[in-house]
mmCIF file as Biopython writes it, N, C-alpha, C and O atoms, coordinates in Angstrom:
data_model
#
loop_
_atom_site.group_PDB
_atom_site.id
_atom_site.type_symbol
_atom_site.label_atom_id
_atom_site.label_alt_id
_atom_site.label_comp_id
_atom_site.label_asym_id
_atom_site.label_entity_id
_atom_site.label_seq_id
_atom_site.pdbx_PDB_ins_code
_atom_site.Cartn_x
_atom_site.Cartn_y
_atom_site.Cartn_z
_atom_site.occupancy
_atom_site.B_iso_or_equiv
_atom_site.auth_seq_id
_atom_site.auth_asym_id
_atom_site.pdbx_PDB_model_num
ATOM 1   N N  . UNK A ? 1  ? -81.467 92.591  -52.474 1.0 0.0 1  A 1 
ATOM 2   C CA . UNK A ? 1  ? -80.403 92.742  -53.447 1.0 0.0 1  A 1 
ATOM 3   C C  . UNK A ? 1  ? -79.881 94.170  -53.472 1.0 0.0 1  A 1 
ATOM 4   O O  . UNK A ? 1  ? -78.704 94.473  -53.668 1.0 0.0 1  A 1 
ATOM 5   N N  . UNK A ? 2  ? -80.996 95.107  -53.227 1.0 0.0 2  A 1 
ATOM 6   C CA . UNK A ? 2  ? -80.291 96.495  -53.522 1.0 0.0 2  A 1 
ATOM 7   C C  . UNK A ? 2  ? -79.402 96.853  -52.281 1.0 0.0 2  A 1 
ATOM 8   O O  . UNK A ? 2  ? -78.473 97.619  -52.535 1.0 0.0 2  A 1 
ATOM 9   N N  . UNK A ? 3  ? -79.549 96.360  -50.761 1.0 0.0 3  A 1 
ATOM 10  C CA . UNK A ? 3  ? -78.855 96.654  -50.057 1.0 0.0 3  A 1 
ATOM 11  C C  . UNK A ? 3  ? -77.563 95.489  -50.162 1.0 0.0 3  A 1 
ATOM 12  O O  . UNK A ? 3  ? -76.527 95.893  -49.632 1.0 0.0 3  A 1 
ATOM 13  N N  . UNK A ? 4  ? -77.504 94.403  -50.640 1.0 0.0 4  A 1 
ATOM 14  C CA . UNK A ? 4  ? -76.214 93.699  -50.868 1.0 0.0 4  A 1 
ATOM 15  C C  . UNK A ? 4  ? -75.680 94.430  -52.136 1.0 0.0 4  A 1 
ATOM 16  O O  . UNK A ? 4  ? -74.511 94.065  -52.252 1.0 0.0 4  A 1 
ATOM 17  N N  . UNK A ? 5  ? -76.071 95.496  -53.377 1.0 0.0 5  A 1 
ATOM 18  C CA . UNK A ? 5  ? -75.319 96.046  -54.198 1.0 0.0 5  A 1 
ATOM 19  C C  . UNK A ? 5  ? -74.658 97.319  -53.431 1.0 0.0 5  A 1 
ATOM 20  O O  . UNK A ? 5  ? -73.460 97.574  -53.548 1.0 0.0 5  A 1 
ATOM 21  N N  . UNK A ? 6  ? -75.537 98.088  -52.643 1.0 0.0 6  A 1 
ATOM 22  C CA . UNK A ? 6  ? -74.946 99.348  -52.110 1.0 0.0 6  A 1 
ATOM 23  C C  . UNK A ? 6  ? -73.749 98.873  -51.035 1.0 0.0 6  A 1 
ATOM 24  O O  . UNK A ? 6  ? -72.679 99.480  -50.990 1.0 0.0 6  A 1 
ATOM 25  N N  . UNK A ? 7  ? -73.998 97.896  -50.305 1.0 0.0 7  A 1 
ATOM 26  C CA . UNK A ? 7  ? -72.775 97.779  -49.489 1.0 0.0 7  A 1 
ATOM 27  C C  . UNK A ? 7  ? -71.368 97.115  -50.392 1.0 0.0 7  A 1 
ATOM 28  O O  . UNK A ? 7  ? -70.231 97.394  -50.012 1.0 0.0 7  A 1 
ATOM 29  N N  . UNK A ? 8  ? -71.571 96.344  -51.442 1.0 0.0 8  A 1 
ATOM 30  C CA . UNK A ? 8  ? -70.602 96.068  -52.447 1.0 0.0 8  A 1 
ATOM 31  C C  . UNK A ? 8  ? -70.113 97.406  -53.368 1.0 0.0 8  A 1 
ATOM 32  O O  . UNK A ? 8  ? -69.117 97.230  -54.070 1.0 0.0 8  A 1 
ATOM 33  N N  . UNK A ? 9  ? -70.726 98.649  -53.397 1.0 0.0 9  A 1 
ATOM 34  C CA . UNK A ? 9  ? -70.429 99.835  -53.863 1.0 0.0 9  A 1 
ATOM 35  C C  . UNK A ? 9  ? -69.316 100.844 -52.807 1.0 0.0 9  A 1 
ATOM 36  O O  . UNK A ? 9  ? -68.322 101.515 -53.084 1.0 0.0 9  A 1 
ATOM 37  N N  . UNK A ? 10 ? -69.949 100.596 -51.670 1.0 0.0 10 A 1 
ATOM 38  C CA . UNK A ? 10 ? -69.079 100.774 -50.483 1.0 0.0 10 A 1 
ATOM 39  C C  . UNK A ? 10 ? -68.045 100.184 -50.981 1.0 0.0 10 A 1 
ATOM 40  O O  . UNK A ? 10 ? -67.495 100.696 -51.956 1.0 0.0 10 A 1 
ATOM 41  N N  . UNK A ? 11 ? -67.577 99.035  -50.447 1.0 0.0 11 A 1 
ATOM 42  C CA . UNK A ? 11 ? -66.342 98.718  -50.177 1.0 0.0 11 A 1 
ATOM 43  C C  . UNK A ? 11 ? -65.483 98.627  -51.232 1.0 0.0 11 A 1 
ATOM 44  O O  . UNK A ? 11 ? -64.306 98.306  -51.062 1.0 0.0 11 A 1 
ATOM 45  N N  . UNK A ? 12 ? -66.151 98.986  -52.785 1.0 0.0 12 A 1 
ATOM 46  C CA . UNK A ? 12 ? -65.380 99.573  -54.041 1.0 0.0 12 A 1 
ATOM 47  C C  . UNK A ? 12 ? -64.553 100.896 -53.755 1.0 0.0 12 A 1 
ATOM 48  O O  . UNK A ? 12 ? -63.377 101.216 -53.927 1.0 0.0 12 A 1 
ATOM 49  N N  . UNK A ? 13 ? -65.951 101.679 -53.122 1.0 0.0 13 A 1 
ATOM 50  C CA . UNK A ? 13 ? -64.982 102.916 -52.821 1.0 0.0 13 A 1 
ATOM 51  C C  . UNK A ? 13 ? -64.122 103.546 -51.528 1.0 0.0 13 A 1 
ATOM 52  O O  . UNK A ? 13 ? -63.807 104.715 -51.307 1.0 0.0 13 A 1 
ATOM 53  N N  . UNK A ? 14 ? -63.820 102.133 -50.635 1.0 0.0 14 A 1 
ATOM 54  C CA . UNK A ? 14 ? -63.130 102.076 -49.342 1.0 0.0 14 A 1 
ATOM 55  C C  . UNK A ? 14 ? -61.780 101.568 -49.969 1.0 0.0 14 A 1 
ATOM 56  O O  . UNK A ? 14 ? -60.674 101.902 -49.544 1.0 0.0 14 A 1 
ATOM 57  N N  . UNK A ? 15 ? -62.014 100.660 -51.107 1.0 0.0 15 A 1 
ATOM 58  C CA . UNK A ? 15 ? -61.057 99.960  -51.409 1.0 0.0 15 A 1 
ATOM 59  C C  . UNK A ? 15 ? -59.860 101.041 -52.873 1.0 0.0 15 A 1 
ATOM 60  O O  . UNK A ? 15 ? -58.824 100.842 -53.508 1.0 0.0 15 A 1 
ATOM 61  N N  . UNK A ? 16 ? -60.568 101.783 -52.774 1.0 0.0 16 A 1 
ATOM 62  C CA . UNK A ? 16 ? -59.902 103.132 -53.744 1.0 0.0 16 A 1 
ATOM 63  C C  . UNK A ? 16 ? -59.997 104.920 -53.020 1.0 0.0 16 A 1 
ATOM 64  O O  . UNK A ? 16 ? -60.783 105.866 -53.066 1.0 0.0 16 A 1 
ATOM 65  N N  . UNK A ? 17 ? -58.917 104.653 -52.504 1.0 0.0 17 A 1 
ATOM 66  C CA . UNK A ? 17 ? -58.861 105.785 -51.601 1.0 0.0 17 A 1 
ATOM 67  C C  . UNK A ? 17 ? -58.773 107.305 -52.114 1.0 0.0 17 A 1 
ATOM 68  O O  . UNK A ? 17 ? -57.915 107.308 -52.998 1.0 0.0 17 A 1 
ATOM 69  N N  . UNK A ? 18 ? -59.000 107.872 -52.038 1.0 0.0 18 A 1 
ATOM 70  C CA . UNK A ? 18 ? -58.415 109.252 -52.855 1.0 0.0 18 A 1 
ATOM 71  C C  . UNK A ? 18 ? -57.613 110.005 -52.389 1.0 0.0 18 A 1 
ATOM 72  O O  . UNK A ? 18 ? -57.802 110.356 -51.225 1.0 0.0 18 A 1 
ATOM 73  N N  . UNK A ? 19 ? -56.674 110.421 -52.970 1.0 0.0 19 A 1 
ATOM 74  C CA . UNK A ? 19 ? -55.409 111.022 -52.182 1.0 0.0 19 A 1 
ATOM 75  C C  . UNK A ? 19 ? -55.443 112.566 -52.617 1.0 0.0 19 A 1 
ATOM 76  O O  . UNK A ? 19 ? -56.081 112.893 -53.618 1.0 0.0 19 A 1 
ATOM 77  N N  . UNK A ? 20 ? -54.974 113.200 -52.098 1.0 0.0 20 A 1 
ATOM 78  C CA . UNK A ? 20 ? -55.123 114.782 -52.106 1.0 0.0 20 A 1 
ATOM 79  C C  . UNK A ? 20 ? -53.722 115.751 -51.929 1.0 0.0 20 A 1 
ATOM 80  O O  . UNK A ? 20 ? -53.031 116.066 -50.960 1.0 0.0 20 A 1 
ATOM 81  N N  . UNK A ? 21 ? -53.693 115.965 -52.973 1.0 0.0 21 A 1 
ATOM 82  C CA . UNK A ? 21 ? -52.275 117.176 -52.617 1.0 0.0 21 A 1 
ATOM 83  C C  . UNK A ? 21 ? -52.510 118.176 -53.286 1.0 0.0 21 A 1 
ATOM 84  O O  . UNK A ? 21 ? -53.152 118.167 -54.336 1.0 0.0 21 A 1 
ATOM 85  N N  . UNK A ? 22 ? -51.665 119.853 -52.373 1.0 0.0 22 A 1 
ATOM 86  C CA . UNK A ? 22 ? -51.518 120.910 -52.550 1.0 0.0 22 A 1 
ATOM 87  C C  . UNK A ? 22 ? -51.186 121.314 -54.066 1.0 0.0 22 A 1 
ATOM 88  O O  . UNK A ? 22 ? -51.722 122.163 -54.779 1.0 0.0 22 A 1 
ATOM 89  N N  . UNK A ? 23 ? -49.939 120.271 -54.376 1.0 0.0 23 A 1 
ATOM 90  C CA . UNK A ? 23 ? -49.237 120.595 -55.363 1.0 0.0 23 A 1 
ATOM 91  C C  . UNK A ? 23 ? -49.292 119.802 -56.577 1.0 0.0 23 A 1 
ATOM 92  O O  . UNK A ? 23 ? -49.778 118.756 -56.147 1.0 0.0 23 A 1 
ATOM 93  N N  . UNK A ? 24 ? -49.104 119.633 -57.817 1.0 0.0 24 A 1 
ATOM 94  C CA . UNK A ? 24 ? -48.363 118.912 -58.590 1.0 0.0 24 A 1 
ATOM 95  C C  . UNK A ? 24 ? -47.141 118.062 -58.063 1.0 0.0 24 A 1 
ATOM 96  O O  . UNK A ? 24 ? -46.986 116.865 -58.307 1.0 0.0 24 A 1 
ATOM 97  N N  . UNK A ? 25 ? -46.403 118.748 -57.402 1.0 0.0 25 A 1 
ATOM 98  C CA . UNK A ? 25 ? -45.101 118.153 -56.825 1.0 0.0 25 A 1 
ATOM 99  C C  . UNK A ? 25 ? -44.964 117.556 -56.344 1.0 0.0 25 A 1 
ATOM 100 O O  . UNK A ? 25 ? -44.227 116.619 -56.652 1.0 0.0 25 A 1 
ATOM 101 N N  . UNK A ? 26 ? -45.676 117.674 -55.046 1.0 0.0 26 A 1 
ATOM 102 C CA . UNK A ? 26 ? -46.430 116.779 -53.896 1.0 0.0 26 A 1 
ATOM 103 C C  . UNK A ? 26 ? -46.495 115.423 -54.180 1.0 0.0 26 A 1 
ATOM 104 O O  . UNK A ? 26 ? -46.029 114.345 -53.811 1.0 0.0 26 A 1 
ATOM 105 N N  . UNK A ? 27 ? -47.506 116.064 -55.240 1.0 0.0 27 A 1 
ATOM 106 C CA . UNK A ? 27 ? -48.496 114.327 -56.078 1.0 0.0 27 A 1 
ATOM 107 C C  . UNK A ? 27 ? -46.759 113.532 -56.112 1.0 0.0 27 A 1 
ATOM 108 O O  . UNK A ? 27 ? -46.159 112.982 -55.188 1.0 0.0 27 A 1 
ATOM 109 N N  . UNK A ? 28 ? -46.416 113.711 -57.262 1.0 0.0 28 A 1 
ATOM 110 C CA . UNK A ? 28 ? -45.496 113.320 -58.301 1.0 0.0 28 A 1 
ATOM 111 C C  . UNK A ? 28 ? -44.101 112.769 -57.197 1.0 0.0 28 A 1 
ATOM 112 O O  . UNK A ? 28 ? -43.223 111.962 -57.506 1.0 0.0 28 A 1 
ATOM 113 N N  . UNK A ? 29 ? -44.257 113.484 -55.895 1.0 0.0 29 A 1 
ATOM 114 C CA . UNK A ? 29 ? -43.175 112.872 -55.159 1.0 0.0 29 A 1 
ATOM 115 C C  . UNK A ? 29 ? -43.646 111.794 -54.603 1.0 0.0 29 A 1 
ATOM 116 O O  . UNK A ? 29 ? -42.918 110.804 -54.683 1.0 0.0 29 A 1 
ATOM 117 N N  . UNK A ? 30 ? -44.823 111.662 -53.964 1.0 0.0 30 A 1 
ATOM 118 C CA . UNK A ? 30 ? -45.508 110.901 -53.152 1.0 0.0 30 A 1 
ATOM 119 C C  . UNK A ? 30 ? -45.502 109.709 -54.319 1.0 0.0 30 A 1 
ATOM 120 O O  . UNK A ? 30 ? -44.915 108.648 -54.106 1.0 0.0 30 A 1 
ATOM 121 N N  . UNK A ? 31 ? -46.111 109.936 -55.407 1.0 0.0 31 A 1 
ATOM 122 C CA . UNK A ? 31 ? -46.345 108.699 -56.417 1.0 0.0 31 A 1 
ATOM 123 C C  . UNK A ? 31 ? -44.522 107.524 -56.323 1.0 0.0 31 A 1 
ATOM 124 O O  . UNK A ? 31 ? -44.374 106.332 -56.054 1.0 0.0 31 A 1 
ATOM 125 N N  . UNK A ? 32 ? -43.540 108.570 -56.674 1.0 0.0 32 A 1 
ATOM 126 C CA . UNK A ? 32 ? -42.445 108.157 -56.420 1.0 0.0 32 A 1 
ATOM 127 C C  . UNK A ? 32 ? -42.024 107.290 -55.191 1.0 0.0 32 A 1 
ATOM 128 O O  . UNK A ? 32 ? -41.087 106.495 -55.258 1.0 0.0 32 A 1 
ATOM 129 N N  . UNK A ? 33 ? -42.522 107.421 -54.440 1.0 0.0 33 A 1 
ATOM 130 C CA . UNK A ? 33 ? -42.183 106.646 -53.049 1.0 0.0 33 A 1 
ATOM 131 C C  . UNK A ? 33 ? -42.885 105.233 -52.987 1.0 0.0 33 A 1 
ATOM 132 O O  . UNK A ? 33 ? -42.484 104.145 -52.574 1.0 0.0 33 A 1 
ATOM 133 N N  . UNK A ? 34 ? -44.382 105.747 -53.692 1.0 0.0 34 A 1 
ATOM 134 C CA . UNK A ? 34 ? -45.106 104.637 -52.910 1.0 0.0 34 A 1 
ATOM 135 C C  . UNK A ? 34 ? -45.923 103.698 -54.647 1.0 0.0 34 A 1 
ATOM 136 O O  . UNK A ? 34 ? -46.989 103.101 -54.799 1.0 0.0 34 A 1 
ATOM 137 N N  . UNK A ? 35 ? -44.871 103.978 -55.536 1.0 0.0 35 A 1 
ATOM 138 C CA . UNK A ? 35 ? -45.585 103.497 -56.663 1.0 0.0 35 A 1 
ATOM 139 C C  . UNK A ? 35 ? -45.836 101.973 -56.625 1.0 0.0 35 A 1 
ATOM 140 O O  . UNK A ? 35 ? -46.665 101.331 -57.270 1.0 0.0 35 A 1 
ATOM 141 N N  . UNK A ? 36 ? -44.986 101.569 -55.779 1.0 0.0 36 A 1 
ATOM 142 C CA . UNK A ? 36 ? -45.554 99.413  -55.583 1.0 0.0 36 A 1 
ATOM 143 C C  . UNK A ? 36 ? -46.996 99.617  -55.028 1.0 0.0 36 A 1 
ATOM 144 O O  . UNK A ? 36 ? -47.946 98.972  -55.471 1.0 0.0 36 A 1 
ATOM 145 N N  . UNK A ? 37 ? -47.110 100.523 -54.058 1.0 0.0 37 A 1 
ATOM 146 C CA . UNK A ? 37 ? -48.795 100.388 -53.452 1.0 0.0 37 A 1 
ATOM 147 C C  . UNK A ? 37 ? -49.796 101.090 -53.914 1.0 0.0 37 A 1 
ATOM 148 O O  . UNK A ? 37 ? -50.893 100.994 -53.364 1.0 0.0 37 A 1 
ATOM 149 N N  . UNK A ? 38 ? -49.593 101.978 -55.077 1.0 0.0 38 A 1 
ATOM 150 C CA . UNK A ? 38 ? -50.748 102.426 -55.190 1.0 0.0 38 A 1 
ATOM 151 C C  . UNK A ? 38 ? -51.885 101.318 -56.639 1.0 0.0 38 A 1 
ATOM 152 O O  . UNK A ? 38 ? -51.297 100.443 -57.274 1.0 0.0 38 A 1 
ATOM 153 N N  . UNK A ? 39 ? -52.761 101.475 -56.789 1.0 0.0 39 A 1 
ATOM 154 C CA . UNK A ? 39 ? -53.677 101.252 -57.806 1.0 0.0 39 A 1 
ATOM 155 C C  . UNK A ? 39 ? -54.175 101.876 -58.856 1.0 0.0 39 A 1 
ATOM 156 O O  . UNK A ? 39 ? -54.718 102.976 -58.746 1.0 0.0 39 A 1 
ATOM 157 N N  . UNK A ? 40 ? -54.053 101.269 -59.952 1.0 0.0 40 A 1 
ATOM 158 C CA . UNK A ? 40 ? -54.383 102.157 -61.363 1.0 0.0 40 A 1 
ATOM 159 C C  . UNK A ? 40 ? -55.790 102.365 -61.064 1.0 0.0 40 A 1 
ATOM 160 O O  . UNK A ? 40 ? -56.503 101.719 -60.296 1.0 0.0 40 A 1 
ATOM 161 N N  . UNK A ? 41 ? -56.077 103.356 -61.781 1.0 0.0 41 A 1 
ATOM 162 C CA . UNK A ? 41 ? -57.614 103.707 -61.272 1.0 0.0 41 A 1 
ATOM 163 C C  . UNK A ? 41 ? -57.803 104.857 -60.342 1.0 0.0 41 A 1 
ATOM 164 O O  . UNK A ? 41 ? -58.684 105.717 -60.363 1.0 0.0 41 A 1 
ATOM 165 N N  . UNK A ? 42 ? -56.732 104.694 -59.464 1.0 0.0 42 A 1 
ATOM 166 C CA . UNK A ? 42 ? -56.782 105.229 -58.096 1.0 0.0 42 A 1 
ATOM 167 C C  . UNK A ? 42 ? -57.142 107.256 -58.377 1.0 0.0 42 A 1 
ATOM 168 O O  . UNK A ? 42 ? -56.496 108.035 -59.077 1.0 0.0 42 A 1 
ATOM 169 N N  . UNK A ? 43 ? -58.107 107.471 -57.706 1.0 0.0 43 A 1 
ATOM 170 C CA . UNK A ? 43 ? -58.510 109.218 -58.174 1.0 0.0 43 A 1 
ATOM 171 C C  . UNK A ? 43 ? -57.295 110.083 -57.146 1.0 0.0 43 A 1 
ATOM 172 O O  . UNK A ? 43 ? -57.226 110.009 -55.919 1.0 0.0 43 A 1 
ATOM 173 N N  . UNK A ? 44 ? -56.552 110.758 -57.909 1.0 0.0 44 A 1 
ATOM 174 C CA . UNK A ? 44 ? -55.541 112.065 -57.198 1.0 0.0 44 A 1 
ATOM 175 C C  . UNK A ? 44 ? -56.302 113.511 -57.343 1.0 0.0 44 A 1 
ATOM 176 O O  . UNK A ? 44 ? -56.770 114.017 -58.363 1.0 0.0 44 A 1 
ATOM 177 N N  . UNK A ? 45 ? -56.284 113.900 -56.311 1.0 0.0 45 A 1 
ATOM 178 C CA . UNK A ? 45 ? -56.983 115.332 -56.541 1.0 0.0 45 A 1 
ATOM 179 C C  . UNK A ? 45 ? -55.467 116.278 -56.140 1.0 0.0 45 A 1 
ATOM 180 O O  . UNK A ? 45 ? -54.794 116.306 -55.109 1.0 0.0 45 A 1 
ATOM 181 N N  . UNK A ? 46 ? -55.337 116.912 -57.307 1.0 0.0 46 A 1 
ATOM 182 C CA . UNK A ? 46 ? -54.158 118.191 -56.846 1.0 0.0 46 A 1 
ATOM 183 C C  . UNK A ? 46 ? -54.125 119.473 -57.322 1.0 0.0 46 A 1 
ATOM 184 O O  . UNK A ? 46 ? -53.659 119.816 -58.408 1.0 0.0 46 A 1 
ATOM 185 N N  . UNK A ? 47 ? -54.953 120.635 -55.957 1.0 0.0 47 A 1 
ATOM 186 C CA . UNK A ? 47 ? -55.073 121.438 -56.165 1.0 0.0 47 A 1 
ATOM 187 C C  . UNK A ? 47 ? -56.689 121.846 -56.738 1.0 0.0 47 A 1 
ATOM 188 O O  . UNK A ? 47 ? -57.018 122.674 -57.588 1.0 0.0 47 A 1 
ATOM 189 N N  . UNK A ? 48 ? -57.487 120.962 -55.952 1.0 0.0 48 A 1 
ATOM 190 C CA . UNK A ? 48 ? -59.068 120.881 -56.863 1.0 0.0 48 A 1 
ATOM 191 C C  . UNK A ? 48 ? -59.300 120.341 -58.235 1.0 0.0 48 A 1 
ATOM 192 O O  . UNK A ? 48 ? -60.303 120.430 -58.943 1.0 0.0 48 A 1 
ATOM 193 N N  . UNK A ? 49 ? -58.202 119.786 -58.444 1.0 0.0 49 A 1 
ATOM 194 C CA . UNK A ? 49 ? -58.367 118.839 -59.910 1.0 0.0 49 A 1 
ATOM 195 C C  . UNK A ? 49 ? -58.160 117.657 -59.543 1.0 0.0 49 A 1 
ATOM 196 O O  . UNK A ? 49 ? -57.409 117.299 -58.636 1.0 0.0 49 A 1 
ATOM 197 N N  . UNK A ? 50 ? -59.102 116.705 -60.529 1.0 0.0 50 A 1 
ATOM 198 C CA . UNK A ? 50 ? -59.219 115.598 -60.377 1.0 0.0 50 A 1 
ATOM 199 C C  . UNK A ? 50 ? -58.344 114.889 -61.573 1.0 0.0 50 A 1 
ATOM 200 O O  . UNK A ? 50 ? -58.289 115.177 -62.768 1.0 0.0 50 A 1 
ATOM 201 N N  . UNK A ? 51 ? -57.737 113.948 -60.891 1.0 0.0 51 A 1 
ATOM 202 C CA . UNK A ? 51 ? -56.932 113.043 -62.006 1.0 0.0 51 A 1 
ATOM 203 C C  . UNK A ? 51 ? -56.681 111.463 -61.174 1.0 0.0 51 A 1 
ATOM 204 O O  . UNK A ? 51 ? -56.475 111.196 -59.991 1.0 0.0 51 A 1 
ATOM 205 N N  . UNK A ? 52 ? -56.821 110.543 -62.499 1.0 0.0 52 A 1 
ATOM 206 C CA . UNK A ? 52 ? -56.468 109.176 -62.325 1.0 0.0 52 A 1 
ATOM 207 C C  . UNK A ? 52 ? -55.459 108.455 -63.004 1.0 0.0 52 A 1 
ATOM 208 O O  . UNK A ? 52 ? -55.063 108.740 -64.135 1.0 0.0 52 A 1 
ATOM 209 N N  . UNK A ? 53 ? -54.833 107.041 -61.955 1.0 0.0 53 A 1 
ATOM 210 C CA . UNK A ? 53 ? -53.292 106.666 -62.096 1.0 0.0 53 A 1 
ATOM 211 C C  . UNK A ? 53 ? -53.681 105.985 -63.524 1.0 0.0 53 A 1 
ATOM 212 O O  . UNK A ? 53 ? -54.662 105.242 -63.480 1.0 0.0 53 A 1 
ATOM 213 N N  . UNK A ? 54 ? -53.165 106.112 -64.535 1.0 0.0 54 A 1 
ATOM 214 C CA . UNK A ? 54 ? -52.930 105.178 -65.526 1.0 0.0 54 A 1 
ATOM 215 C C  . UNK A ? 54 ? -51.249 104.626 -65.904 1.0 0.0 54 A 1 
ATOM 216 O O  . UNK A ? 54 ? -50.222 104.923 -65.294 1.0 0.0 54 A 1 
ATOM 217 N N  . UNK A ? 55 ? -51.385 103.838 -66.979 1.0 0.0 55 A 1 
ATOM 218 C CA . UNK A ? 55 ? -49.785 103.079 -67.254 1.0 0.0 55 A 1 
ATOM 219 C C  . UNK A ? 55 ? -49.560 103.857 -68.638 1.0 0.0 55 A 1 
ATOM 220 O O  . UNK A ? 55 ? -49.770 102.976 -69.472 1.0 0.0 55 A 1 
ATOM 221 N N  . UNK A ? 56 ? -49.321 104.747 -69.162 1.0 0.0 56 A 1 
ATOM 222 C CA . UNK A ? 56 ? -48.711 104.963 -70.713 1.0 0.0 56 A 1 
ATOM 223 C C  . UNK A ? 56 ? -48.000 103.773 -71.465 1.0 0.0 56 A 1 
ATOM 224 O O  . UNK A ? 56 ? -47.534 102.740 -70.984 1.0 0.0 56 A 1 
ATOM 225 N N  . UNK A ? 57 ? -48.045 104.204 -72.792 1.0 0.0 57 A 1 
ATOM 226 C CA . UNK A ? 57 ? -47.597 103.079 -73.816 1.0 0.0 57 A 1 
ATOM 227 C C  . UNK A ? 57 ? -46.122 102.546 -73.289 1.0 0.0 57 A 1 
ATOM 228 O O  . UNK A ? 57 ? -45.828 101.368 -73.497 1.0 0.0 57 A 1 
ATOM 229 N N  . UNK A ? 58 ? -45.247 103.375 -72.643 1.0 0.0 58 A 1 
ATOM 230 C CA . UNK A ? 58 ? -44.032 103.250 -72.824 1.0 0.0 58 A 1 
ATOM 231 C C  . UNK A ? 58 ? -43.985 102.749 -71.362 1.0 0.0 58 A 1 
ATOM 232 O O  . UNK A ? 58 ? -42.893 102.182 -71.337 1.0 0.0 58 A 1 
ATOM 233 N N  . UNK A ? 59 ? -44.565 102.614 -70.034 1.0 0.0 59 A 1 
ATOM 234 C CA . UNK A ? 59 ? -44.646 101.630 -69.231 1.0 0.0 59 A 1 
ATOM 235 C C  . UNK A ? 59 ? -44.511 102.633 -67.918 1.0 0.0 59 A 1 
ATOM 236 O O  . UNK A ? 59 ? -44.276 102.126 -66.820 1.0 0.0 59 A 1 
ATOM 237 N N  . UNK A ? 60 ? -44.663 104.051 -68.053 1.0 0.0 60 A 1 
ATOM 238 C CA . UNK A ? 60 ? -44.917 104.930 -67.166 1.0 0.0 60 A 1 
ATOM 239 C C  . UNK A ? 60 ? -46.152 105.220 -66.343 1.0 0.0 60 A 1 
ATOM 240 O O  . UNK A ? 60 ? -47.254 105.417 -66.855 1.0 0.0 60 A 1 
ATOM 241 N N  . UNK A ? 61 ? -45.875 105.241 -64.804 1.0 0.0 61 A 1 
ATOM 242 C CA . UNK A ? 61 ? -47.502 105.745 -64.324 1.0 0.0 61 A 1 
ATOM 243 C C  . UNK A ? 61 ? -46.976 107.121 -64.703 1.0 0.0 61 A 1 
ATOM 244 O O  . UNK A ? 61 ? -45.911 107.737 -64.700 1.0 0.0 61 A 1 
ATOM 245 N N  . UNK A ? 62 ? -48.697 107.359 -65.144 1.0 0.0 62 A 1 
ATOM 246 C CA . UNK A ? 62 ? -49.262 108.552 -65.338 1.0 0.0 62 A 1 
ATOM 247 C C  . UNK A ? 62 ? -49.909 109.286 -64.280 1.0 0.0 62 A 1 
ATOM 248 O O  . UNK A ? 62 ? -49.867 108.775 -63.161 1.0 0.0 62 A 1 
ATOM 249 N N  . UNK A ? 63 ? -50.508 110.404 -64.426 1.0 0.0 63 A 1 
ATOM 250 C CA . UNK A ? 63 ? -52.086 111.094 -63.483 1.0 0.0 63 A 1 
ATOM 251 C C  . UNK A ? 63 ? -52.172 111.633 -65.304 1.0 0.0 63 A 1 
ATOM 252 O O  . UNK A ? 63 ? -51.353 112.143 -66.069 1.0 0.0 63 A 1 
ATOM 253 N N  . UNK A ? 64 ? -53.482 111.235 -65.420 1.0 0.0 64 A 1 
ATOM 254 C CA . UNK A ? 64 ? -54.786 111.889 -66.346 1.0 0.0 64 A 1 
ATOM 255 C C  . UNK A ? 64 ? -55.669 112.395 -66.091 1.0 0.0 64 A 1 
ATOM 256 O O  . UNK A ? 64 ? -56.374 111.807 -65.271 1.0 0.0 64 A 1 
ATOM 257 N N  . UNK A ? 65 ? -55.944 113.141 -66.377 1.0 0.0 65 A 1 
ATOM 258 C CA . UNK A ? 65 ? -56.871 114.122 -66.191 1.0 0.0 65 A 1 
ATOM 259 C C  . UNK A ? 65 ? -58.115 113.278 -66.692 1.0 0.0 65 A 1 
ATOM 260 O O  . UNK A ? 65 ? -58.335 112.651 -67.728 1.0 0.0 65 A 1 
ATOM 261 N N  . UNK A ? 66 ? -58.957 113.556 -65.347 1.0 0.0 66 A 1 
ATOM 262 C CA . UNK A ? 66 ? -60.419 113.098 -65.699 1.0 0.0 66 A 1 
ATOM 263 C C  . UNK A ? 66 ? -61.699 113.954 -66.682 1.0 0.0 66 A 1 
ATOM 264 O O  . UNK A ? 66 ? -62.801 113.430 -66.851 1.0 0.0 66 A 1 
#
């Protein structure tokens, strides 16, 4: 069982990629292009900070700070 949980932990975190940019800007353009494919949840690192996609009240993706 513990090696059928670790390989199901794997492919949780194959299946949530982490994306990485220089900038704020970067992020925020890239999000713009490709917002049909990405996943809420999904971890953005920009600039050595970590942040994840959420939806705000008003129906906006976000990046939040983890």
């Amino acid at each position: 069982m513990k090696c059928v949980e670790e390989q199901e932990s794997l492919e949780r975190q194959a299946a949530r990629p982490e994306l990485r940019f220089s900038t704020m800007a970067a992020a925020l353009d890239w999000l713009r292009e490709h917002k049909a494919e990405v996943a809420l949840g999904t971890i953005v690192v920009v600039a050595g900070v970590a942040f994840t996609l959420a939806v705000a009240p008003a129906g906006f993706l976000v990046l939040s700070p983890i």
